[in-house]
C-alpha positions as CSV (number, residue, x, y, z in Angstrom):
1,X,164.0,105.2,-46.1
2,X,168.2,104.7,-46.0
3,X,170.7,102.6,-45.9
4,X,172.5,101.5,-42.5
5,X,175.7,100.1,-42.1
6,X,176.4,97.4,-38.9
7,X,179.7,95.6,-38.3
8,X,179.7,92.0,-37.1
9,X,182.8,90.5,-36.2
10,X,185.2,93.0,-37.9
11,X,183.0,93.2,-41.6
12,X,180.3,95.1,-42.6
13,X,176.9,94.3,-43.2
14,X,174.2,96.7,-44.8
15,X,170.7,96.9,-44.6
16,X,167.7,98.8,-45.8
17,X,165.9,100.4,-43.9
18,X,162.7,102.5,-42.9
19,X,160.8,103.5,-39.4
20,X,157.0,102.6,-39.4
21,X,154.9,103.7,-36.3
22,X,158.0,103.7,-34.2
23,X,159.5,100.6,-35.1
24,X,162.8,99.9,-37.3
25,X,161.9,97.5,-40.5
26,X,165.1,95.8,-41.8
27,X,165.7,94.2,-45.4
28,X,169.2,92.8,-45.2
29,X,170.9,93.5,-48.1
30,X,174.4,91.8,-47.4
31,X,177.5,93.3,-47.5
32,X,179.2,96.1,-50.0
33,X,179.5,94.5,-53.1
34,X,176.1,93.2,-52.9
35,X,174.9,96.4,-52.3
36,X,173.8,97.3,-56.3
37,X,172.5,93.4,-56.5
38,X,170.2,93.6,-53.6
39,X,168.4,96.7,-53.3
40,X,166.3,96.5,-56.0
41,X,164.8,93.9,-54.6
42,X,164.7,94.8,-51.0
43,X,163.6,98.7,-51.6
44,X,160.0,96.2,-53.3
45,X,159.6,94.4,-50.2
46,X,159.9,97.4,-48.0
47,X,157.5,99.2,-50.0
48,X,155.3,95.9,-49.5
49,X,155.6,96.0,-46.5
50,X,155.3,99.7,-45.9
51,X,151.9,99.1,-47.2
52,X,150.4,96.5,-45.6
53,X,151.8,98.0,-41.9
54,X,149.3,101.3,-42.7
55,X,146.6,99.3,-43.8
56,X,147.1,97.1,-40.5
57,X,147.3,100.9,-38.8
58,X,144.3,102.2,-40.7
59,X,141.9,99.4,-40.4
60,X,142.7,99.7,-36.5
61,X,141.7,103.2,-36.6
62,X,139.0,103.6,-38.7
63,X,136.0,102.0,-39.7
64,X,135.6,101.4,-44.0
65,X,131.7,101.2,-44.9
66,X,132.2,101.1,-48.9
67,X,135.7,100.4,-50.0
68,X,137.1,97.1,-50.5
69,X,140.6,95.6,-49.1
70,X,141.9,96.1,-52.2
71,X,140.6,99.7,-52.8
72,X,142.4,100.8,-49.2
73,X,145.3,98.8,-50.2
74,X,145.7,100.9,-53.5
75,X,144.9,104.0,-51.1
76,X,147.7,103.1,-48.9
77,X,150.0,102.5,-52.2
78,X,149.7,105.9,-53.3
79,X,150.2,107.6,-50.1
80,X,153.5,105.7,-49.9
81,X,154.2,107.1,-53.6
82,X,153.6,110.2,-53.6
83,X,155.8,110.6,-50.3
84,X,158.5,109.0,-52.6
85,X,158.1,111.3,-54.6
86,X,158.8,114.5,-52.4
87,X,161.2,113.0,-50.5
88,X,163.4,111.6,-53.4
89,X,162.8,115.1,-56.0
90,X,161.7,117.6,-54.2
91,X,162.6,120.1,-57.2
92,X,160.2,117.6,-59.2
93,X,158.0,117.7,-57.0
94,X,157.3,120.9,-57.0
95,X,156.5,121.2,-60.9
96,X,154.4,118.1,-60.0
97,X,152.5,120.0,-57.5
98,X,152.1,123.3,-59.9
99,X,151.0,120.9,-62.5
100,X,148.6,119.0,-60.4
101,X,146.8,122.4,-59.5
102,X,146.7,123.8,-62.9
103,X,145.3,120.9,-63.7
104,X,142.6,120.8,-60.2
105,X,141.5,124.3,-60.9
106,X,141.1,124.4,-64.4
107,X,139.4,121.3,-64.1
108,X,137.2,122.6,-61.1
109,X,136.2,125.8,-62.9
110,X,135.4,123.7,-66.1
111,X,133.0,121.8,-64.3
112,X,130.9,125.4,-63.6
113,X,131.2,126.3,-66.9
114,X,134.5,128.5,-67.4
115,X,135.7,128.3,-70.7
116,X,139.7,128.5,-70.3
117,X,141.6,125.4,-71.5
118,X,144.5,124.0,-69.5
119,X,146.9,125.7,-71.3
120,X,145.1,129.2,-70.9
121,X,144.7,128.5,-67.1
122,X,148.2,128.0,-67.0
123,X,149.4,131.3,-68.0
124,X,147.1,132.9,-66.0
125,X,148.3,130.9,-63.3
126,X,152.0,130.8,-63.6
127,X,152.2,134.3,-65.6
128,X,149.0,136.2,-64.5
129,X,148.5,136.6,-68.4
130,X,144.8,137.6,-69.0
131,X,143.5,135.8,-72.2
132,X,142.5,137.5,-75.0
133,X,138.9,136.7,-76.3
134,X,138.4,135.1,-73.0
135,X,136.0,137.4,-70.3
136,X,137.0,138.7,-67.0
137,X,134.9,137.2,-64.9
138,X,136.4,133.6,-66.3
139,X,140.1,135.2,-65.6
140,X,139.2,136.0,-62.6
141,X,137.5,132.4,-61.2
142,X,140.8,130.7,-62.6
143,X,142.8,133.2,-60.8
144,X,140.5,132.9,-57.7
145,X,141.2,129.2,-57.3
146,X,144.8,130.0,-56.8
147,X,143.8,132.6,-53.5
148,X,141.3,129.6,-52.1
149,X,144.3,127.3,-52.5
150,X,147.0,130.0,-50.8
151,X,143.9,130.1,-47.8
152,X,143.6,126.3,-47.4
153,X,147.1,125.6,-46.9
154,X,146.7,127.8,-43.4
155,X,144.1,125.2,-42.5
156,X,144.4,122.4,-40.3
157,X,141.1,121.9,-38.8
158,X,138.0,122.4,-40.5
159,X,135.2,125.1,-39.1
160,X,132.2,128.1,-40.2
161,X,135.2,130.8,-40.1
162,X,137.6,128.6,-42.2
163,X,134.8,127.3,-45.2
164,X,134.0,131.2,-45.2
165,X,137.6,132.2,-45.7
166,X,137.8,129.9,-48.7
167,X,134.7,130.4,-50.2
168,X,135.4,134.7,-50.0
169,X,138.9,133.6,-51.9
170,X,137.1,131.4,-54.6
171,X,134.4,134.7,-54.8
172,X,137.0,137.5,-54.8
173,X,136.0,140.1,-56.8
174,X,132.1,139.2,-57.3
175,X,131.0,141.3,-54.8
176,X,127.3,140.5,-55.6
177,X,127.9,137.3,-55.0
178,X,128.3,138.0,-51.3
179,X,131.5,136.6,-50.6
180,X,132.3,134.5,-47.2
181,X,128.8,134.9,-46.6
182,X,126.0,132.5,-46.0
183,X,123.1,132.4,-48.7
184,X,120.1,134.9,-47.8
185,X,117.7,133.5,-50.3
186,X,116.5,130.4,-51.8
187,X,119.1,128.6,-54.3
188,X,117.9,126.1,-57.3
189,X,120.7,123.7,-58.8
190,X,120.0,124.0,-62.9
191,X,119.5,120.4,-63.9
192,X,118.9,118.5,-60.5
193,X,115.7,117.0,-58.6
194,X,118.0,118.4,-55.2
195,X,115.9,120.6,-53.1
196,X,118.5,122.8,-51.1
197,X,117.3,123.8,-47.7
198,X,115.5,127.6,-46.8
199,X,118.3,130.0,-46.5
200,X,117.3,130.4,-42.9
201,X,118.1,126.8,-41.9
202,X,121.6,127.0,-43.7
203,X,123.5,128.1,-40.3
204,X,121.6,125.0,-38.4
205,X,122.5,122.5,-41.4
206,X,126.1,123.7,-41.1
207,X,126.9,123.6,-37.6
208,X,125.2,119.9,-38.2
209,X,127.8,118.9,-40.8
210,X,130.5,120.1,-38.2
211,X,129.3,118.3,-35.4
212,X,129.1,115.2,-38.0
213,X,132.7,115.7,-39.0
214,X,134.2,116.5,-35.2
215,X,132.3,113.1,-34.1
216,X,133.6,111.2,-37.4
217,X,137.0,112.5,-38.0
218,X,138.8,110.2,-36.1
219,X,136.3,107.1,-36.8
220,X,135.8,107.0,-40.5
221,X,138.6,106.2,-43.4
222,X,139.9,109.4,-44.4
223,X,138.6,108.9,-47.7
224,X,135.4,108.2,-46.9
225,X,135.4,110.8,-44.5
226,X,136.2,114.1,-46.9
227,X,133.6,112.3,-49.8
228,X,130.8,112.1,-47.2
229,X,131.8,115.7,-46.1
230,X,132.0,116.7,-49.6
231,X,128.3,115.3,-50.7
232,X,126.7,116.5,-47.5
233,X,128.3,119.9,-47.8
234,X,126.6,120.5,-51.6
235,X,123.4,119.5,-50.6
236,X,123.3,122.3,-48.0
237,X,124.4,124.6,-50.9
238,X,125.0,127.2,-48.2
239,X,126.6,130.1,-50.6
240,X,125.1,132.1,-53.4
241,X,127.4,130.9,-56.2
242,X,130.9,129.3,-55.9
243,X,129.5,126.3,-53.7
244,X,130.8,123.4,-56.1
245,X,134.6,125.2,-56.0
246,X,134.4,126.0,-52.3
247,X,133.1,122.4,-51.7
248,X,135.7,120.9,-53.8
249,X,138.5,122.6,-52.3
250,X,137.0,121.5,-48.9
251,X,137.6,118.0,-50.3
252,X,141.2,118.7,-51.4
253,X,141.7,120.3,-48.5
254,X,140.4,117.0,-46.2
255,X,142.6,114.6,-48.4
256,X,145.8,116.7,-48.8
257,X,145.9,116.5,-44.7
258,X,145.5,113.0,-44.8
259,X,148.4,112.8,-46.9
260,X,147.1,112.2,-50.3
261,X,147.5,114.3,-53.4
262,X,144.4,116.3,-55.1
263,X,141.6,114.8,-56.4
264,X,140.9,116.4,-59.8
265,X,137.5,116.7,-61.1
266,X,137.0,117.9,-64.6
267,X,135.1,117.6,-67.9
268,X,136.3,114.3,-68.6
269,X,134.5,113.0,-65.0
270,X,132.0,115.5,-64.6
271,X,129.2,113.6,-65.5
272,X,129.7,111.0,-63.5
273,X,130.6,113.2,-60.8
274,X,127.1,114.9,-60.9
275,X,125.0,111.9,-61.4
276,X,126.2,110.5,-58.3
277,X,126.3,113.7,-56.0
278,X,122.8,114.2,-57.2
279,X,122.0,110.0,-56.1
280,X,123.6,109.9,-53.2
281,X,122.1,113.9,-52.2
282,X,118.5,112.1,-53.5
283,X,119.0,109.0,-51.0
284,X,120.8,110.5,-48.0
285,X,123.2,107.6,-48.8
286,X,125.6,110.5,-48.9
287,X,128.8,107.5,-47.6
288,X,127.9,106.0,-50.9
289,X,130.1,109.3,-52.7
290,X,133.0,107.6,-52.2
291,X,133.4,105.8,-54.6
292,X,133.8,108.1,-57.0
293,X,136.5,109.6,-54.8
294,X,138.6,106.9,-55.1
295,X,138.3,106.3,-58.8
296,X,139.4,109.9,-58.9
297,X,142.0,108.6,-56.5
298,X,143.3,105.5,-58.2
299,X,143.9,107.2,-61.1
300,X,146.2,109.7,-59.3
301,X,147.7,106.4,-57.9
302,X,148.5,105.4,-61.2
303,X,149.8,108.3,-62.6
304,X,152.4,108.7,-59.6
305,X,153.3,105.1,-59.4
306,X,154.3,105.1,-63.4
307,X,156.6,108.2,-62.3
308,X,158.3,106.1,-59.3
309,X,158.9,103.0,-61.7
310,X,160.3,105.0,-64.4
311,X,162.9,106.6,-61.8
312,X,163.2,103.8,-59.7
313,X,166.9,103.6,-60.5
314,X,167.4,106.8,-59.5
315,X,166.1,106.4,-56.4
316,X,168.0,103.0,-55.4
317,X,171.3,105.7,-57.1
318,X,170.2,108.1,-54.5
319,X,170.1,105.9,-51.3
320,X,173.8,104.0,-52.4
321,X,175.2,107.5,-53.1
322,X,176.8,107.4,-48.9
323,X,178.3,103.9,-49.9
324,X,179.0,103.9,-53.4
C-alpha cells in the first residue's frame, strides 16, 4: 500500500494505492492539501476492497464445503490485517509474534496436561529460566515447542520426513518416547470412544493422508484444508506420545503458509476442541473440524483488527510521511 503522486496539466494529483493479483487499485485522494482529509477514508475502501478481490480469488480457487460467505470474508479480513501489521511495525510485530507463541505453546502443552502458566512458559521461553517447584519433564515440553517451531519454519511442503522432524523436536529429550519414530504398539486415547488403527497399518494410514493432502492442497479453502488435515492426522495417532503437539503444530504450520497467524488452542477451548475432534474422528465427517478452526481463527481476527484500529493513525502518518 502507498501513496502515488501524478501530474495533470502542470498540478498534482495524489492517489492511494495498492497492487492486487497484478493489477493497480486506485482511491483518488485529490490533491496535497486534501491529502490528511482523504485518506482516512480511502485507506477503508481499499481495505474493502482488498477483501472482497481475495475472496473473488479464493472462491475461484478453492472449493468451501462448511464455511459461510461471511466466515471467508472474516478469513480474508484477517489475512489483510495481520499483513498490516508486519508491514506497517515490523519491530511490533515481532513482540506480537513472540507473544502469540508463548501464548500457542503454553496453550498447546496445557491442553496435555503441563502445568506451567503463561507467565512461567514465558521465562522459559524468552530466558530459558527453569521453574522452581515445576518438574523437568514439563520444562522441557514447553521448551520443546520452541525446537518444533524453529523445525517448521524450514518447511514448505508437508511430507513422512518432515512430520518426523517435528514430532523428534516436540519429543526431544524423551528418549522412550521414541522420537521421530512411528508407533510400534497399540495407542489408547484416555477419555475417547476413538479406536486408533494397529501400529502396523500406521505407515499405510499416513502415506493415505499425504496422498489426501497432495490431491486436495490446491482444491480445498486453506482453512478447511489444514483442519481436515489436522482431524485426520489425530485419528491415525501415529506416534507414541506427543501426537496432539506434533499435530497442532502441523496445523500452524498449514495456516501460517497460507498466510494466517497461529491458531491457539488452550484450556479456555480445550473442551470444545476435544468434543469435536472426537465427533468428527467418530463420523469420518473429519471437513466438519473446521469450524472450530475458524472460531479459533476469528478470534485472532479480532484481536489483530482492534490493534490496526487503535493505530490506524499511525498508519495513514506513515504513508503521508513522503508528502507531508
Amino acid at each position: 500500500m502507498f501513496i502515488s503522486k501524478r501530474r495533470v496539466k502542470k498540478k498534482d494529483y495524489f492517489y492511494l494505492e495498492d497492487r492486487l493479483f497484478g493489477k493497480r487499485v486506485s482511491f483518488f485522494l485529490g490533491t496535497k492539501e486534501n491529502l490528511n482529509e482523504n485518506i482516512g477514508e480511502a485507506f477503508d475502501s481499499l481495505i474493502q476492497q482488498k477483501v472482497i478481490e481475495n475472496l473473488r480469488f479464493s472462491q475461484k480457487e478453492f472449493k468451501s464445503n462448511n464455511l459461510s460467505l461471511n466466515e471467508l470474508l472474516v478469513l480474508e479480513k484477517l489475512k489483510i490485517d495481520y499483513s498490516l501489521l508486519s508491514d506497517f511495525f515490523p519491530q511490533e510485530f515481532e513482540s506480537f509474534k513472540e507473544n502469540e507463541f508463548v501464548r500457542y505453546a503454553q496453550g498447546s502443552a496445557s491442553v496435555e496436561g503441563n502445568s506451567l502458566t503463561l507467565q512461567e512458559a514465558n521465562l522459559v521461553l524468552s530466558k530459558g529460566i527453569s521453574i522452581s517447584g515445576k518438574k523437568i519433564d514439563e520444562v522441557r515440553e514447553i521448551e520443546n515447542m520452541l525446537f518444533a517451531a524453529k523445525e517448521s519454519k524450514k518447511i514448505i511442503d508437508l511430507n513422512e520426513r518432515n512430520i518426523k522432524r517435528i514430532h523428534f523436536a516436540i519429543m526431544r529429550g524423551f528418549d522412550d518416547k521414541k522420537p521421530g519414530k512411528y508407533r510400534d504398539g497399540p495407542i489408547f486415547i484416555v477419555g475417547s470412544s476413538v479406536n486408533p488403527p494397529s501400529a502396523d497399518k500406521v505407515p499405510e494410514k499416513m502415506k493415505g493422508l499425504l496422498s489426501w493432502l497432495n490431491k486436495n492442497k490446491n482444491e480445498i479453502h486453506p482453512v478447511e484444508l489444514a483442519a481436515e488435515f489436522h482431524a485426520r492426522f489425530e485419528s491415525i495417532h501415529p506416534f507414541l506420545d506427543g501426537n496432539g503437539r506434533t499435530g497442532r503444530e502441523i496445523l500452524n504450520v498449514m495456516l501460517q503458509n497460507a498466510g494466517y497467524p497461529r491458531v491457539i488452542i488452550n484450556l479456555e477451548n480445550r473442551q470444545n476442541y476435544v468434543i469435536l475432534l472426537e465427533r468428527v474422528q467418530s463420523s469420518k465427517e473429519y471437513n466438519k473440524f473446521s469450524k472450530f478452526i475458524y472460531l479459533c481463527l476469528e478470534k485472532r481476527a479480532q484481536e489483530i483488527s482492534k490493534t490496526i484500529k487503535e493505530n490506524k493513525r499511525s498508519i495513514l502518518k506513515k504513508l503521508l510521511s513522503k508528502f507531508n
